[in-house]
N, C-alpha and C positions, 0 to 999 in steps of 0.2 A: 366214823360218821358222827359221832356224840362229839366230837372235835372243833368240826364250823359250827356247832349249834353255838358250842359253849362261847367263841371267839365272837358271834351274834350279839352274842347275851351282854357280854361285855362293854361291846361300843354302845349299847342303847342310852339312850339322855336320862339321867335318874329324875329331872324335873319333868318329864312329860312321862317317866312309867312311877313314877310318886302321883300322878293328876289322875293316871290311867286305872290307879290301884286304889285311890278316893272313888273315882265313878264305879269301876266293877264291883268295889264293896258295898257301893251307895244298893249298885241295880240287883247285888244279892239279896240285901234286905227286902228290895221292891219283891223281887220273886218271891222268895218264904211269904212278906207279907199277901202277895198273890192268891197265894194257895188258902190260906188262910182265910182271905173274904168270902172265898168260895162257901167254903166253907161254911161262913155264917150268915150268907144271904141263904142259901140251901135251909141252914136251922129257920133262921126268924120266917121264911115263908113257909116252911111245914109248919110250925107253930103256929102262922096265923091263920090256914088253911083248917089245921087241929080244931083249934079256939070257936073260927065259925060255923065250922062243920059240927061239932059235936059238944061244945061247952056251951054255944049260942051266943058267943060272945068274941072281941077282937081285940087282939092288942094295940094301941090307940096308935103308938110310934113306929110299929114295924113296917107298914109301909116306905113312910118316909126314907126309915134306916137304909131298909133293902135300897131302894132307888138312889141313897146316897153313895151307898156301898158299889152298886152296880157301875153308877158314873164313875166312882175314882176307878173301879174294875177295870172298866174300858180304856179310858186312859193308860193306866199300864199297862194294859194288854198293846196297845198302839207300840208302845217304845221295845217291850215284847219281842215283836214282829217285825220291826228294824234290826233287832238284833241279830234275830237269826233269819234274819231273809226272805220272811213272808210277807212282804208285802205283795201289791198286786204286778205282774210281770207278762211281757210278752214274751214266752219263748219262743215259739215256733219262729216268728222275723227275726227275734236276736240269731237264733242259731243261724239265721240263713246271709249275715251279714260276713262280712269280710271281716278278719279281726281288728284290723288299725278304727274301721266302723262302728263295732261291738263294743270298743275300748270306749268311742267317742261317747256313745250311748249310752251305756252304762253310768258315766262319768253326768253326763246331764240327767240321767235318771237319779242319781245322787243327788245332785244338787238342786234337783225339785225335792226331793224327800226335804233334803233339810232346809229350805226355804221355807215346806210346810210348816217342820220343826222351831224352828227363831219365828213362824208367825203364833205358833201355840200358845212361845214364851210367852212375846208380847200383849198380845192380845189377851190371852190368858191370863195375864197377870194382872191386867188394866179390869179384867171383868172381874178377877178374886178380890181388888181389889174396890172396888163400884159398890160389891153386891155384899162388903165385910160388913156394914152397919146394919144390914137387915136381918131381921131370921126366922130359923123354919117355924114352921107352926106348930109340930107337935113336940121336937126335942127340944125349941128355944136357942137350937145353937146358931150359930152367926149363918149367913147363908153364902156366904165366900167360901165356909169350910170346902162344900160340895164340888166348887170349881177350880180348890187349889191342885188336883190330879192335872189339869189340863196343863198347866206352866211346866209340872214336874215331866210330867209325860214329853212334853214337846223337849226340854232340856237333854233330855237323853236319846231322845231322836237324833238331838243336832248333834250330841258324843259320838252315838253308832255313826253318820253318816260321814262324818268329818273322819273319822277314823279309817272307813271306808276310801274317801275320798281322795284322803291323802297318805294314804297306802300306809297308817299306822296301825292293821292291826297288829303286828308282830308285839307290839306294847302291851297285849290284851292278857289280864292276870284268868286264865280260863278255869281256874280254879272253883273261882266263886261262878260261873256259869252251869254249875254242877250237872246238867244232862251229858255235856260233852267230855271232863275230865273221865266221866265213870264206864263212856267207854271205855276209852284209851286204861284206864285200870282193867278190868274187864278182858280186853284185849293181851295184857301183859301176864295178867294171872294164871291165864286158861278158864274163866272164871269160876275163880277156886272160893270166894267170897262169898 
């Protein structure tokens, strides 16, 4: 059985799992870095909650931060959610369709996702780009910072969906998508780990 895997693995195009192995490495960083915002919007808003409640006083940028923090959050949380499937879905009518039907739907349910996605880029990029000479009030920093999650996010939207679309994910390094390898370890171990 480990035989047609490997015979798979062989014919695949090394210039589209070299492109597929940039983006999955790109969208690992995005996750770590994910967790990680969590993380410090969670800090800077107990700290400033701290500050007012009990010191009398506010951290002048934590606002901002958080809010800027939050937007890029969201953002990758979108691309996220293409990845592994959550976006918004009808089942109950999909399941109730014929398959050649379900296939059809599916396929234009794709291809609105990523339509959303190349409209993210673009627009997204036009507005990161508008909004670069301006900036925040309390950190000073440019105010395109804030909205360049929306280009990155839509980018990887139009990855997941295209991948989706055109039936590449076999190309997909699942490595760096770490919830799912760790099953499948897990699973192999007995989990002895």
């Amino acid at each position: 059985m480990a035989t047609p895997q490997g015979k798979e693995q062989e014919k695949l195009n090394p210039v589209i799992s070299a492109i597929t192995y940039a983006f999955d490495a790109a969208y690992s960083v995005l996750l770590t870095y994910s967790q990680f915002v969590l993380l410090v919007i969670v800090l800077i808003v107990s700290a400033e909650v701290v500050g007012r409640k009990f010191l009398g006083g506010s951290i002048r940028w934590s606002e901002e931060v958080a809010l800027f923090l939050m937007v890029w959050m969201a953002f990758i949380s979108m691309a996220i959610g293409v990845q592994k499937g959550l976006h918004i879905a009808l089942g109950f009518f999909y399941g109730l369709l014929p398959p050649k039907a379900a296939w059809v739907v599916n396929k234009i349910d794709t291809f609105i996702i990523m339509a959303f996605g190349a409209f993210m880029v673009y627009y997204g990029s036009r507005l990161v780009m508008s909004t670069m000479t301006s900036t925040l009030p309390a950190t000073q920093w440019p105010a395109g910072l804030m909205y360049l999650m929306i280009p990155v996010g839509g980018l990887f939207i139009v990855y997941f969906t295209c991948m989706e679309f055109f039936g590449l994910t076999r190309y997909e390094h699942k490595q760096f998508y770490r919830d799912e390898p760790q099953e499948d370890v897990d699973a192999t171990d007995g989990g002895a780990n």
